[in-house]
Every structure is written in C-alpha cells, then in structure tokens.
C-alpha positions as CSV (number, residue, x, y, z in Angstrom):
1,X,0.0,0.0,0.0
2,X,2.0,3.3,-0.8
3,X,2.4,5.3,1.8
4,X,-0.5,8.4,2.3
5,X,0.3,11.7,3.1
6,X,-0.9,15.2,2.8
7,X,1.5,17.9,0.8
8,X,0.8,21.5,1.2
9,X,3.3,22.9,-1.4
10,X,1.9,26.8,-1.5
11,X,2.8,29.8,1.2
12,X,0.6,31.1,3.5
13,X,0.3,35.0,3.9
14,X,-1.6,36.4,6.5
15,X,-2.2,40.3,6.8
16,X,-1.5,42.5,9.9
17,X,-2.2,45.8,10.9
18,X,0.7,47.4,13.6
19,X,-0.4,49.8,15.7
20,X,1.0,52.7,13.7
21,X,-0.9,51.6,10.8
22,X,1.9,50.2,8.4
23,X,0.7,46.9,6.9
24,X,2.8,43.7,8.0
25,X,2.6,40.3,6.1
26,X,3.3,37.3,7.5
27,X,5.1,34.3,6.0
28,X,5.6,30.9,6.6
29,X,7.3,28.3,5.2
30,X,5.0,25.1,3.5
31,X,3.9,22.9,5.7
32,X,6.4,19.6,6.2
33,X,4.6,16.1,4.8
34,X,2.4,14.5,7.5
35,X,3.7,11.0,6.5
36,X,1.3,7.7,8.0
37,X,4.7,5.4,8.2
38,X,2.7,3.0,7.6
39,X,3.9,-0.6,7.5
40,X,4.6,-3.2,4.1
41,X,1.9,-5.2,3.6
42,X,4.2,-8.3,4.6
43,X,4.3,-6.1,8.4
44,X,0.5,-5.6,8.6
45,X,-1.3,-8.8,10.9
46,X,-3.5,-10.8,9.4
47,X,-6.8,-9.4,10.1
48,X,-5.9,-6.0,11.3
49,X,-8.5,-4.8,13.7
50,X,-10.7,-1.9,12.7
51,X,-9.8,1.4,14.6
52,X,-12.0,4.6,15.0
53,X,-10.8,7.0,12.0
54,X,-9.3,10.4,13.9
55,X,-8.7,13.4,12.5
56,X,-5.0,14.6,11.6
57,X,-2.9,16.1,14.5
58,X,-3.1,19.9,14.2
59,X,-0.1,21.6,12.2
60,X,2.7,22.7,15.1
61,X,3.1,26.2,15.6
62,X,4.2,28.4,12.6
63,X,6.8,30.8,12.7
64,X,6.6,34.3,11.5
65,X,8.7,36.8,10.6
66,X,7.8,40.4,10.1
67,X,9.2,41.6,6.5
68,X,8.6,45.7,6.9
69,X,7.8,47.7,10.4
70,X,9.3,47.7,13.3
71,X,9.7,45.0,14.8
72,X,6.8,44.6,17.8
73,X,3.6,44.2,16.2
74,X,0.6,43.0,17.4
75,X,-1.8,40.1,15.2
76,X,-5.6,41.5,14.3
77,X,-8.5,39.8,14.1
78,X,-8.1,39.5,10.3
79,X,-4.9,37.4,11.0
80,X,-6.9,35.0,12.9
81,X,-9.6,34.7,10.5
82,X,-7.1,33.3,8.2
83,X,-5.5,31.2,10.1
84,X,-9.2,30.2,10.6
85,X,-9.2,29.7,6.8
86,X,-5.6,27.5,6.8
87,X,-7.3,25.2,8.8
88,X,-10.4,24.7,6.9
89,X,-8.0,24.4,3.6
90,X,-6.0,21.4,5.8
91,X,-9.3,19.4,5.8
92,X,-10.3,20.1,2.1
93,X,-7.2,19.0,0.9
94,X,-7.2,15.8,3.2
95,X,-11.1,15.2,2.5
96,X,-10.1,15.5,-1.4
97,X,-6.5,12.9,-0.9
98,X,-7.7,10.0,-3.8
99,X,-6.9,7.1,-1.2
100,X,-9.0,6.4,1.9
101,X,-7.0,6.1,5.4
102,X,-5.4,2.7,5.8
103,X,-8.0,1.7,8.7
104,X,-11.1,3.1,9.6
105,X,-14.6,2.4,11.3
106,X,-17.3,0.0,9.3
107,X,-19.8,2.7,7.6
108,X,-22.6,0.6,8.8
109,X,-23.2,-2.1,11.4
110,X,-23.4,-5.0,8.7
111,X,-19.6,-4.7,8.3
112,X,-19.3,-4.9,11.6
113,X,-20.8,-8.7,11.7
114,X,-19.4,-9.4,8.2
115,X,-16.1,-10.2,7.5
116,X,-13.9,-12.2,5.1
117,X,-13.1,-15.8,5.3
118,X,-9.5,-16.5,6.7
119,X,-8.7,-18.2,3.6
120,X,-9.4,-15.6,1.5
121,X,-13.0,-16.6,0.6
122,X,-15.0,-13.0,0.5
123,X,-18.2,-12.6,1.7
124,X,-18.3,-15.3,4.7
125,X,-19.9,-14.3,7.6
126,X,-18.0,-14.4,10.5
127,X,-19.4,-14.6,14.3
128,X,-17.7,-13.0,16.7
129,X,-16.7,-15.8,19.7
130,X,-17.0,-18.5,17.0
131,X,-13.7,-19.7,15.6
132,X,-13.5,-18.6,12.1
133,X,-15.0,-20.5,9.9
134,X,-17.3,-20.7,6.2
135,X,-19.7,-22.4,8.7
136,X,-22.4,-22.6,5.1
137,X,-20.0,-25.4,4.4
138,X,-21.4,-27.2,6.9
139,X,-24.8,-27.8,5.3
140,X,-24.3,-27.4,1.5
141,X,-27.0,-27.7,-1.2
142,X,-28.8,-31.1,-1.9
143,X,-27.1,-32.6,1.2
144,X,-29.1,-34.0,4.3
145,X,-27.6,-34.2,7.9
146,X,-28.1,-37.3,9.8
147,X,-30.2,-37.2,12.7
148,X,-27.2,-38.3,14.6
149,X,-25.5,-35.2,13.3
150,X,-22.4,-36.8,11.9
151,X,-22.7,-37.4,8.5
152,X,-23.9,-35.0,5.5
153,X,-24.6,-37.2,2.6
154,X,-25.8,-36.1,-1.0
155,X,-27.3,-38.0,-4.1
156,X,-26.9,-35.3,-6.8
157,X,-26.3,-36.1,-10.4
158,X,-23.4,-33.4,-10.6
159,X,-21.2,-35.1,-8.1
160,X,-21.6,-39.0,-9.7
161,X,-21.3,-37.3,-13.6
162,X,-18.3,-34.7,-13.3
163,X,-14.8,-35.8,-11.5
164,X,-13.7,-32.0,-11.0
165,X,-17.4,-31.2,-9.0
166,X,-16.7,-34.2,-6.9
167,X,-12.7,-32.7,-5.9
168,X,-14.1,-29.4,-5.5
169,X,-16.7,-30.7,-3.1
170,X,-14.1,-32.9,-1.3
171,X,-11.4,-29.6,-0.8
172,X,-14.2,-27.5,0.2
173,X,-15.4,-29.7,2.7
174,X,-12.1,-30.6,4.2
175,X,-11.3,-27.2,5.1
176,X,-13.8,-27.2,7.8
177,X,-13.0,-29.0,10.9
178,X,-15.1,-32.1,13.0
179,X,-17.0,-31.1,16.2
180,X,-15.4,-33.3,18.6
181,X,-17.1,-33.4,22.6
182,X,-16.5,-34.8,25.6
183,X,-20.3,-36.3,27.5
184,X,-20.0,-37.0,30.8
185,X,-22.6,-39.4,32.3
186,X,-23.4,-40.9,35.5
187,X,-26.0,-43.3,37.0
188,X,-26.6,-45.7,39.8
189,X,-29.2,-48.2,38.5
190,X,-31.8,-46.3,36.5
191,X,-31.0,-42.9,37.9
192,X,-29.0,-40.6,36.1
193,X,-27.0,-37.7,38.6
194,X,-25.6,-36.0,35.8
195,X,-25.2,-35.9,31.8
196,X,-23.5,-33.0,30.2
197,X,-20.9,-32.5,26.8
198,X,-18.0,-30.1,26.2
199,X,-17.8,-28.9,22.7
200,X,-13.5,-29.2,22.0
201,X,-13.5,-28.0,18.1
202,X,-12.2,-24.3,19.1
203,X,-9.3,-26.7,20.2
204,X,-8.7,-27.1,16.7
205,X,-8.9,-23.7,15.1
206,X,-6.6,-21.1,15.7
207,X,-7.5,-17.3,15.1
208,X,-4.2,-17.1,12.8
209,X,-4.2,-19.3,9.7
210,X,-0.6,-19.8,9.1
211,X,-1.3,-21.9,12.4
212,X,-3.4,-24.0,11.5
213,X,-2.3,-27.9,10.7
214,X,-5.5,-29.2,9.2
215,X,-4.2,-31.2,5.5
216,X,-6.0,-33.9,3.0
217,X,-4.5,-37.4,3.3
218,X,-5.4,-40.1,1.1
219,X,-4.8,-44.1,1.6
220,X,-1.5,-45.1,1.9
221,X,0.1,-47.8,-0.2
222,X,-0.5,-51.0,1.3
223,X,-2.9,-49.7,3.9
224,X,-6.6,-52.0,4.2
225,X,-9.6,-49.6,3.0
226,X,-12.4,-49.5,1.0
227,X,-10.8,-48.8,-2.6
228,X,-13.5,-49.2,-4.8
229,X,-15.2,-52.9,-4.0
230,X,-17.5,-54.0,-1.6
231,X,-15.0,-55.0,0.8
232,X,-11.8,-53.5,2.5
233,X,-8.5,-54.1,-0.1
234,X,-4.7,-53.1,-0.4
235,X,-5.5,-52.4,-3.8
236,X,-5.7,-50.5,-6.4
237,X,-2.8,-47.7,-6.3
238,X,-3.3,-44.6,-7.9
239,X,0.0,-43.1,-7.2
240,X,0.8,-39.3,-7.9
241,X,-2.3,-37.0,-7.9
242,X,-4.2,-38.9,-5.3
243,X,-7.3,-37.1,-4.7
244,X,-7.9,-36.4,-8.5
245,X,-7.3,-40.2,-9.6
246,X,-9.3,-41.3,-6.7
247,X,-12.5,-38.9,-7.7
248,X,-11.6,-39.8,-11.7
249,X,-12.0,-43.4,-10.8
250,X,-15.4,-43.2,-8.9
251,X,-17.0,-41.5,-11.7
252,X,-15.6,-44.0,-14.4
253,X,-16.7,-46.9,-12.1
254,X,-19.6,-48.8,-14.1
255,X,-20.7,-49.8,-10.6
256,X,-24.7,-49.4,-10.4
257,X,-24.3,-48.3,-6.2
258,X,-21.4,-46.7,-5.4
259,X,-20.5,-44.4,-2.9
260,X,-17.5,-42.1,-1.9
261,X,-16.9,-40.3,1.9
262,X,-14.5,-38.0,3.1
263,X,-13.9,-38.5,6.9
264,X,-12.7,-35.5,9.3
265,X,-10.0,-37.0,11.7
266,X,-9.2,-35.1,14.9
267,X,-5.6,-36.2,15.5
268,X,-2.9,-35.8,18.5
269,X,-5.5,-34.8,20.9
270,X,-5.1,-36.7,24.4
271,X,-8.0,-38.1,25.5
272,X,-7.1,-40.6,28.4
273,X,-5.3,-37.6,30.0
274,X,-8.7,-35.2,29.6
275,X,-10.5,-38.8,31.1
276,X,-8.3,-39.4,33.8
277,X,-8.9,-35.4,35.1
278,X,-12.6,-35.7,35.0
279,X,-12.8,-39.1,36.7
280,X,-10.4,-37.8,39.5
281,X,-12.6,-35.0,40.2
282,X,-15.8,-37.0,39.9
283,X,-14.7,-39.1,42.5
284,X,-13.8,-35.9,44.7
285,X,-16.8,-35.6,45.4
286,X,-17.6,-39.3,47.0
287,X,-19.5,-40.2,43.6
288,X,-20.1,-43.8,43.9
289,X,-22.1,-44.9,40.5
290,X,-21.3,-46.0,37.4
291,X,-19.2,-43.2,35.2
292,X,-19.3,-42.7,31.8
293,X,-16.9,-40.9,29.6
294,X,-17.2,-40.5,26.3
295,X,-15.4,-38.4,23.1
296,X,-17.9,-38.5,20.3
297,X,-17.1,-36.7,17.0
298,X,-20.2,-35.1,14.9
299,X,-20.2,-33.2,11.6
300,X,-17.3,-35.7,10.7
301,X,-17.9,-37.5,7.3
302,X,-19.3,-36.2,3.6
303,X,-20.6,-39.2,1.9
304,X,-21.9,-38.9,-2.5
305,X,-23.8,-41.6,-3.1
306,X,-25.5,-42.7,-6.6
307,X,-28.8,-43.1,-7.3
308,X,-29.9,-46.9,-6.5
309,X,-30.9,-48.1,-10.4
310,X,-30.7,-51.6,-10.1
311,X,-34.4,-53.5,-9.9
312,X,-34.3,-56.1,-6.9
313,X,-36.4,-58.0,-8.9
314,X,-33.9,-58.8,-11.6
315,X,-31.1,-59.0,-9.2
316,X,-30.4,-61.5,-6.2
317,X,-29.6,-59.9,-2.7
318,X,-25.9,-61.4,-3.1
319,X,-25.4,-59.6,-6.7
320,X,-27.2,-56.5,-4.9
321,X,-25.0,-56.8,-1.8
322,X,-21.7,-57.3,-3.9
323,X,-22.2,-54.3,-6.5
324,X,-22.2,-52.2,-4.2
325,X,-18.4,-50.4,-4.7
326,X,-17.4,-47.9,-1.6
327,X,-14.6,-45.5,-1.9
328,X,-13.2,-44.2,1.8
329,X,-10.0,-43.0,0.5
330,X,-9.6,-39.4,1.8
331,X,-9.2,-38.0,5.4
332,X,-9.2,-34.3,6.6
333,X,-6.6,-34.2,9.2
334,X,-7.3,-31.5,12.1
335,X,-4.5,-32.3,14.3
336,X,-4.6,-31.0,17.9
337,X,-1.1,-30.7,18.4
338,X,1.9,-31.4,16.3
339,X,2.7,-34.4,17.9
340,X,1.4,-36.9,20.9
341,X,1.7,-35.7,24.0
342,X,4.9,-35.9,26.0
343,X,6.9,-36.1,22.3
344,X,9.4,-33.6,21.9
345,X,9.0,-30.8,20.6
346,X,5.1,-30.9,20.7
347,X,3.7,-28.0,19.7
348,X,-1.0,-27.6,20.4
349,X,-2.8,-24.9,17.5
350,X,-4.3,-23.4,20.2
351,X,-3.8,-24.7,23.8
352,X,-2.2,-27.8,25.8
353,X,-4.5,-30.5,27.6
354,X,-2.9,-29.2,30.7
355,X,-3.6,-25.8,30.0
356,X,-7.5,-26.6,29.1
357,X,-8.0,-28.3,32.2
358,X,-6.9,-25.3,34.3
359,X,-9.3,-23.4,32.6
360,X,-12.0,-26.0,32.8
361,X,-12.0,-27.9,35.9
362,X,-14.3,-25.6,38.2
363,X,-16.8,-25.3,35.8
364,X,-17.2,-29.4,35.6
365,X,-17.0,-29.7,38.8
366,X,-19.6,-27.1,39.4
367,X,-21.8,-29.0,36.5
368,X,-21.4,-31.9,38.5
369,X,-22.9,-30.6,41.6
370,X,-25.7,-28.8,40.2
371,X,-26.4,-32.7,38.5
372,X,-27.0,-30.9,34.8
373,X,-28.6,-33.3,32.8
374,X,-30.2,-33.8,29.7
375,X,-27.0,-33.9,27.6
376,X,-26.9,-29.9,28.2
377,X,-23.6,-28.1,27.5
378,X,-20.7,-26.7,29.4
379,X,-20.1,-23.4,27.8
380,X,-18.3,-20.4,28.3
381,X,-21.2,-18.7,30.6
382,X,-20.0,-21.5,33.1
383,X,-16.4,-20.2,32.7
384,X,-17.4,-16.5,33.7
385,X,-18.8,-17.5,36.4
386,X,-16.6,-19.3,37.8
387,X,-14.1,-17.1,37.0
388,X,-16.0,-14.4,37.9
389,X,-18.4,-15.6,41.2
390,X,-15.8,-18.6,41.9
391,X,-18.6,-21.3,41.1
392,X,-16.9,-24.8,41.5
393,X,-14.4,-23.4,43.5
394,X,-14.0,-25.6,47.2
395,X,-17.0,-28.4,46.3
396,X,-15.4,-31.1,48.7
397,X,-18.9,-33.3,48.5
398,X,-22.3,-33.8,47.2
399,X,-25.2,-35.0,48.5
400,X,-26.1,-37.5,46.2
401,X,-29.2,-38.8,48.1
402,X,-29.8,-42.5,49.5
403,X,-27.3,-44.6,52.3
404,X,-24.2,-45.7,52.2
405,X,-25.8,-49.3,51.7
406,X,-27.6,-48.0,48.7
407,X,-25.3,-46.6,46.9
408,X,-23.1,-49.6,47.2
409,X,-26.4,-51.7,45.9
410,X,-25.8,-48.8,42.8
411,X,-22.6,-49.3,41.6
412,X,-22.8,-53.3,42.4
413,X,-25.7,-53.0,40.1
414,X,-24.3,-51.0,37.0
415,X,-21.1,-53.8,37.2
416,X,-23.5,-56.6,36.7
417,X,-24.9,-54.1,34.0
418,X,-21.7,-53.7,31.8
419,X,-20.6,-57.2,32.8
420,X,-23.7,-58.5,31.1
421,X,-23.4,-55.8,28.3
C-alpha cells in the first residue's frame, strides 16, 4: 500500500495591521509532509483490527517573521480569521486525498458482523466468539444431515457425472473442521445424577491461519480400505495426484451403487489424560455410580452416493450386496497438536491439555454438583462464572441422596450391567 500523506506545497500570507498603521505580512514556510509510516503489507497482521478514523494532529506552531515595520507588532482579528481559513483548507485538501485512510470504522453495522473468510474466501460471515470459519459449508445444497448429526450425505447427479465437481466438493469440505465433545454421564441403576458435553472444536482452530495444521490425506500404499469394492483391499494404487485419480476413478466406475466419503480426523488430541482429570474429580466428590466418559465426533464425514438403479427384482440380494463399490480414500486431518503428547518438541494450534483443564475444571466440577442433565452443554457462561463468582471453587462433597448401603447396591448393580453388556 504506498504510503499516504498530505503535501501543502503553497505559502501562506496572512495580513497584519501594527499599531502605527503600516501593513505587516506574515510568511511561513509550506507545511512539512504528514507521513502515515505506515507498515509493508508483509508487516500488517493478518486481520488488522478496525480502529476509529481520527482526524489529523493539528499543524505545530508556525513561525513568522515580520518583513517591513518595526519590529513589535501585534496580530488583528483578520490574522486570525485566516489562520481560521488555513485550517479549513487542511481538511479540504485531506477530504479530497484520492486514497481512503489505511483503517477506519465500518460505515454501517453489517460490516461490523461481516467479514472475510481466513482463507481468502469474500463474503463469509463471520461470528464473533466462534472460531473462524465458512460455517455454510457445513450444510451445503442437496445434502441432508443425519439425525445423529455426523454425516452429511448427497445423491446429486453433478457429483456422480463430473470428476472436477466431486474434488471441489471434497477440498471445500475438508477445510472445515469435525466437532469433537467430551459427554459426561453418570448413574446408579436407573437414575441418572448427571449428563453433560463439552464442545473441544475451538481446540482445533486457531484465530491465525498460518497456524493451522489441518491437511487432505489419502490411503496409503499398502494400507486396508475400501478402494472401490465391496469390501476392505490393499488395492488399487493410484499413485501421484491422489485425490484427482481417486474422484476420476469413482465417476468411471460402471458400478450401479457406489459411494465415496470423506472423513474428518481429529488427531494428537489426548483423551485418556482429559478422562483421567474428570474421573479424579468426579470421584472428589464421594461419587459412587457408574461413570461414563465419552469423546464423540459429529459433523465428521461427507458421503456422495449414486442413485440406487438396479431392480431387486432382476437381481439376487448377493449380486445387490456385492455391486455395491465404496470409496473411503480421503481424510481431513485437524491435528490437535503437532505431535502426541509428551513427544518432543510438541507444539498444540491453540492450547495444551494441561492448560485446558486449568481453565475447565471448576466449571465441571460445578456442573457436577448442580447434577446438569439432559445432555446440556458446558459453555463459556459457566467459565465467567466461575471465573467471575468462583462457582466450583472448594466443592469437597455432594449429597447424592440415598445410604451408604444403597449406593453400594448402585454401583454393584451398574457392574453386573456392563458385565452382562
């Protein structure tokens, strides 16, 4: 961006009157540049905030010099009046400068809700407190969300007829992350004291792109997955250009059912650690049913299938089962951290396991003894208040209700449960 500035190139005269009536002119020298030093493009962050536009600093004090008359004088009223009128020729010539300021204020209050997609796609909306995110990807046209909210699947012509609609699908769709949660549950018998999830997917998007570690990965050589038959195989290899060849193949296949997903893989994340924490605390608090801790991953696969042509009345439930040719090739990686924990080196997109549980622990715990239920959320209003009010801070025990007897008939009773399971 080159640099902005304001030039005033002409001299300004002012008139004068001394007291014995001679006329005195004053003089000053052009004004010096008001430079913005602003910084390269390669200095500027990536999304540079917006700042409140402010007006130029006012021009330091001229100096004058009388050129006829003795030399005490004193300045009229006229000579303030023009300096009046310098001023108000500073803001024409800046109000008339061809380039706008650098930064300035949103002119309305859409801007202020809109703004463009980290990876340069304009026009996303973006939601302040969400990570950012084209989150429209997340329910494209002519695709259906399972009811278990972890699949999006599609049986559009377009996406079975044309190889490079089927890759632009699969990119598009890898650049958005899985929701991965934590649900907590516990019961004695057929009671259940408490049942709550933790959404983790900020853990997985950084504000800054350059740190972000998502990538596509396709089946390795020699790996077992479903390359195009009915069941799991080492082969075919496609070999350079994997994605493409892998798309190109699906729509050659002759195959009357086929079907192609793209799963979203959260990677490097430590869940026995996370597990561990909760349990520890869940027993803080003389707990004595059956716990149940779970990391369930939603809005993680894209599945294209074809339209079902073949008539089961010409075909045999074996020829039906067998035609049926699956491609689960490709992977979106979101990696949690650069490596497993305790590797060297390890480095988390956005925060350590350690660091989470810090920040989380009193509001679990404070979950826990309110006995939320219902599969309802942790979210950040629990954090403010326990930052905030210090809710979860010092719960030594809960009252879970029932004898010592009973709850020992509880937990005896959800063993024989999962032993029988």
């Amino acid at each position: 961006m080159p640099t902005s500035y304001i030039n005033t190139s002409r001299y300004l005269r002012m008139a004068a009157t001394q007291s014995d009536g001679h006329s005195v002119v004053l003089q000053s020298p052009s004004l010096p540049e008001l430079s913005a030093n602003l910084p390269s493009p390669s200095e500027l962050p990536a999304e540079p905030p917006l700042t409140t536009r402010t007006s130029p600093p006012p021009p330091a004090s001229v100096p004058t010099s009388i050129t006829s008359g003795p030399s005490s004088s004193l300045v009229t009223e006229k000579a303030l009046l023009a300096g009046h009128s310098v001023d108000e020729d500073l803001k024409a010539d800046s109000a008339s400068t061809s380039e706008p300021p650098p930064y300035s204020s949103p002119s309305n209050s859409l801007e202020t809700s809109i703004s463009h997609d980290p990876r340069g796609i304009h026009g996303t909306p973006y939601y302040t407190g969400l990570p950012r995110l084209d989150y429209r990807l997340y329910s494209p046209p002519n695709f259906t969300l399972s009811s278990d909210c972890t699949t999006i699947s599609s049986k559009a012509d377009y996406l079975t007829a044309s190889a490079s609609a089927l890759i632009g699908l699969i990119r598009s769709q890898a650049c958005t992350p899985p929701k991965p949660l934590i649900h907590v549950k516990g019961n004695r018998g057929r009671t259940i004291d408490f049942d709550f999830k933790m959404n983790l997917m900020g853990l997985l998007v950084a504000d800054d792109v350059s740190k972000r570690l998502d990538y596509i990965r396709c089946v390795a050589p020699g790996e077992l997955a479903f390359r195009g038959g009915a069941k799991p195989d080492i082969l075919p290899e496609v070999g350079d250009r994997e994605l493409d060849e892998w798309c190109r193949r699906f729509i050659e296949d002759p195959a009357p059912i086929k079907s192609f997903a793209l799963e979203r893989v959260v990677a490097n994340l430590d869940t026995l650690y996370i597990e561990g924490q909760i349990r520890s605390l869940i027993a803080s608090t003389q707990y004595k049913g059956h716990i149940n801790i779970s990391f369930p991953v939603t809005h993680a696969k894209v599945k294209v299938n074809s339209i079902e042509k073949p008539s089961k009345i010409y075909m045999g439930m074996k020829n039906l089962f067998t035609s049926r040719h699956k491609y689960k090739v490709v992977q979106s990686i979101w990696p949690f951290a650069t490596a497993k924990n305790g590797e060297e080196g390890r480095k988390c997109v956005v925060q350590s396991e350690e660091v989470w549980w810090r920040e989380w622990r009193d509001s679990i715990q404070y979950a826990i003894a309110q006995k939320r239920g219902n599969g309802a959320y942790v979210t950040n209003e629990d954090k403010l208040e326990a930052i905030m009010e210090g809710k979860g801070k010092g719960v030594a025990s809960i009252d879970w209700g029932g004898t010592g007897l009973e709850l020992e008939e509880h937990a005896n009773r959800g063993s024989d449960e999962r032993r029988d399971a």
